[in-house]
N, C-alpha and C positions, 0 to 999 in steps of 0.2 A: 614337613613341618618340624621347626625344633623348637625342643622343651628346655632349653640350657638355657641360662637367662645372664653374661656374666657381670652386670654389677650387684646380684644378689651375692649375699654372704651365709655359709650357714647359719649363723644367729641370729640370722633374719626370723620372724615368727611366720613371715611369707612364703611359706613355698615356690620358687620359678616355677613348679612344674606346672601351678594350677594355670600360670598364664597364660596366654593365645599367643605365640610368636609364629608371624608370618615373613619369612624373607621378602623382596620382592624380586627377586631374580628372576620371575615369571613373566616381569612386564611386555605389554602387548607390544611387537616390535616393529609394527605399521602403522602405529599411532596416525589420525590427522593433525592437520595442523588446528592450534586452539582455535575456537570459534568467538568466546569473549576476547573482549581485550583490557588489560590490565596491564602493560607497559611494561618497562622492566624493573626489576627487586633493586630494594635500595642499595646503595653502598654504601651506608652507613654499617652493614652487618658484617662490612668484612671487618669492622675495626674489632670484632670479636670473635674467637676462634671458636668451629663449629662446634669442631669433636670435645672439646671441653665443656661446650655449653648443654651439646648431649649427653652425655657423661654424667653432669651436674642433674640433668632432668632424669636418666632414668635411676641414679641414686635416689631421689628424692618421689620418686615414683613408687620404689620398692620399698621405702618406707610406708609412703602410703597407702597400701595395699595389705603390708603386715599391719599395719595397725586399724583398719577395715577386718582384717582377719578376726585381728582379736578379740574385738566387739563383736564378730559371727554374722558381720555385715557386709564380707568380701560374698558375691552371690558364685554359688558351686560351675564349675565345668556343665555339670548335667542339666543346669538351669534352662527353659526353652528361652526366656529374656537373652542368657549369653549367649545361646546359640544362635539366634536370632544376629545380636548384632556383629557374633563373627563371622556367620553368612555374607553379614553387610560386606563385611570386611574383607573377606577374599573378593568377594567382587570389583571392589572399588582400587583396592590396592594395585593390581595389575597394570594402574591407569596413571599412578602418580608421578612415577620419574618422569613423565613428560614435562613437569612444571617444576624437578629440583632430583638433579641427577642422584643426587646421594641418599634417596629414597629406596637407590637400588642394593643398600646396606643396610639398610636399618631393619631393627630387630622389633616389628612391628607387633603389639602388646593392646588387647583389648578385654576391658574385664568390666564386671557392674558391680554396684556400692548400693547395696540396701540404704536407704535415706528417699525423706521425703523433699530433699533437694529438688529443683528444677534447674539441674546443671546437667554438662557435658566438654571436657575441652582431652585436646590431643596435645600434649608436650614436643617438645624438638625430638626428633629421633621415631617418632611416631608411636608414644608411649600414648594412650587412650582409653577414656576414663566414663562410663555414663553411671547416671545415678536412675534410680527408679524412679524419680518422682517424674524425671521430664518422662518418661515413658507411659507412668503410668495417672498422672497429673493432666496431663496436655492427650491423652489417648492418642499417640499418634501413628499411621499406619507406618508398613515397611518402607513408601516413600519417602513419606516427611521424616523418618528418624534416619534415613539416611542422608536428606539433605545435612539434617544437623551433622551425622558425619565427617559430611563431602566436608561442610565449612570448616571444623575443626581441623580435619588434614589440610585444610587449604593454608591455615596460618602457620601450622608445622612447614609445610613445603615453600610457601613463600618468605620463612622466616621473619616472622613478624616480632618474635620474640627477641631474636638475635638482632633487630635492626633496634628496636628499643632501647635495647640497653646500650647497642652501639651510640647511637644519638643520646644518650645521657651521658655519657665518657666523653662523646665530642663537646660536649658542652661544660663538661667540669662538672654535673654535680652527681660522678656515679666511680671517681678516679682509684679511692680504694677498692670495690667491688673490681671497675676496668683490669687494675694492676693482676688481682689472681685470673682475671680470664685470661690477663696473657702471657700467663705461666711464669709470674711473679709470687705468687705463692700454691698451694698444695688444692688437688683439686676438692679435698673432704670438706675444707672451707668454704670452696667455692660454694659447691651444691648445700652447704648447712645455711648459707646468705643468700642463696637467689632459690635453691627449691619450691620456698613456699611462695615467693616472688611470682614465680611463674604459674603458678595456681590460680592468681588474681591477678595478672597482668590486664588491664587496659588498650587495648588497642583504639591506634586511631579512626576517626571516620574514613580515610581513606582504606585503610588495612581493612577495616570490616567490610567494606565495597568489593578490595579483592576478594575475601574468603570467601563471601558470597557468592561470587561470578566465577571463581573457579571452584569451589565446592559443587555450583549448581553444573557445568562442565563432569567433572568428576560422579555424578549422582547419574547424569544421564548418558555418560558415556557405560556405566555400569547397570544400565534398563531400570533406573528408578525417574519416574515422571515428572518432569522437571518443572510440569503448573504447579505440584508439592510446597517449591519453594515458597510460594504466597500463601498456598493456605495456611503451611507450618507458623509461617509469622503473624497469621491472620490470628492464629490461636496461642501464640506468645503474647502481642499486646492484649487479647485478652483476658492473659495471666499476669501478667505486667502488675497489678496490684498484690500479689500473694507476697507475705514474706518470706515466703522458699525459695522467691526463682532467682534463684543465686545467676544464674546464667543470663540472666537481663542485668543486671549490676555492670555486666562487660562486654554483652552484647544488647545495647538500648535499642529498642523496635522502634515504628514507625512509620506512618503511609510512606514514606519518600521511598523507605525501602523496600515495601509490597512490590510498588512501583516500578522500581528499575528491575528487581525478578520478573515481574511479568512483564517485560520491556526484552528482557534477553530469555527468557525461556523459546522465544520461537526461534534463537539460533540452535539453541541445543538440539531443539526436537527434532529432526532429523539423525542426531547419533544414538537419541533415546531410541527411534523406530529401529533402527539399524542394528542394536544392539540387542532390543526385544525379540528383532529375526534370528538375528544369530543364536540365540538364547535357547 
């Protein structure tokens, strides 16, 4: 494990060291073949270059984080909540390059935010953010909080973010942003104009279908139960009314989507049993 973090700067009020960074150079190297199916990644995201866009995301990550510090609401290393979900997180990590090779780089970062948010998302680059409330809001076991997870690395690895922006520059109306991503101007710009972009990026119904089906993949490849996946939503729409759950604003619930998880959970569950053996 390393604690070296380098888009922190010393006058960051953030410390890198409190971070979690997980290589993933461990990935499991017998992988099956995937069990959902989600086609392939768009190429809309080549018209945007990764490393930049990562780059952009964990600057504006390690802002994030010192300014959670500040207000004494970045939660400690010693916290059972962090530990909990970095648990999650070696678990699941091992499993990701199979769906975006360059997972097998990234400087993988998972911490919690005192707030009574009902949020959680994973930036490009595998930078990963939960706030207390969905944990302690929604009570959810170690399943269901790892589904949420799985879905957040699913839109990191299937670049959902980088295809978005791509298809706004395909379309004209993102061409100054476009121009610094591709290496038209400096990248400190870039991340001060899209960092907090990516905090509340929107994804599409299609994009959220993938996170979901490869998230729920990724959960059960890593022995969490992939029926989860519907409860967990069963008890988002019935949070769906709070004004905290900032994490329904960009991920909208819904039977349709109960539905298709418990539609594909019974492919997973044979990597779920498999992995519970090996376990």
């Amino acid at each position: 494990m390393c604690f070296l973090c380098p888009s922190s700067s010393p006058s960051s009020p953030w410390s890198a060291r409190r971070a979690f960074l997980l290589a993933a150079g461990a990935t499991a190297g017998s992988a099956a073949l995937a069990q959902v199916d989600v086609g392939k990644a768009s190429q809309f995201r080549k018209l945007v270059p990764a490393d930049q866009l990562e780059a952009a995301a964990a600057q504006q990550y390690v802002q994030t984080m010192g300014q959670a510090q500040a207000k004494g609401e970045l939660m400690p290393d010693s916290h059972p909540q962090v530990q909990r979900l970095r648990t999650m997180a070696r678990r699941i990590i091992p499993h990701t390059a199979q769906w975006n090779s360059r997972a097998n780089s990234w400087k993988w970062e998972v911490n919690l935010i005192q707030s009574d948010q009902i949020n959680a998302y994973c930036m490009p680059g595998g930078k990963i953010a939960f706030y207390t409330g969905i944990l302690e809001t929604l009570k959810l076991s170690d399943d269901e909080a790892a589904m949420i997870m799985g879905h957040e690395m699913a839109h990191a690895l299937r670049e959902h973010g980088r295809e978005r922006i791509g298809k706004s520059q395909a379309t004209g109306m993102g061409l100054a942003l476009g121009a610094q991503l591709l290496g038209l101007g400096d990248i400190g710009n870039v991340a001060a104009k899209l960092g907090t972009q990516l905090l509340t990026l929107k994804f599409s119904r299609e994009d959220e279908t993938e996170a979901d089906l490869v998230g729920l993949e990724l959960a059960a490849r890593s022995a969490y139960d992939p029926k989860a996946g519907a409860t967990l939503w069963r008890k988002m729409t019935a949070a769906s009314g709070n004004r905290g759950a900032s994490f329904l604003s960009t991920h909208p619930s819904g039977p349709e989507r109960i539905k298709q998880l418990e539609a594909n959970a019974p492919k997973v569950q044979g990597l779920y049993e498999k992995a519970r053996k090996a376990g």
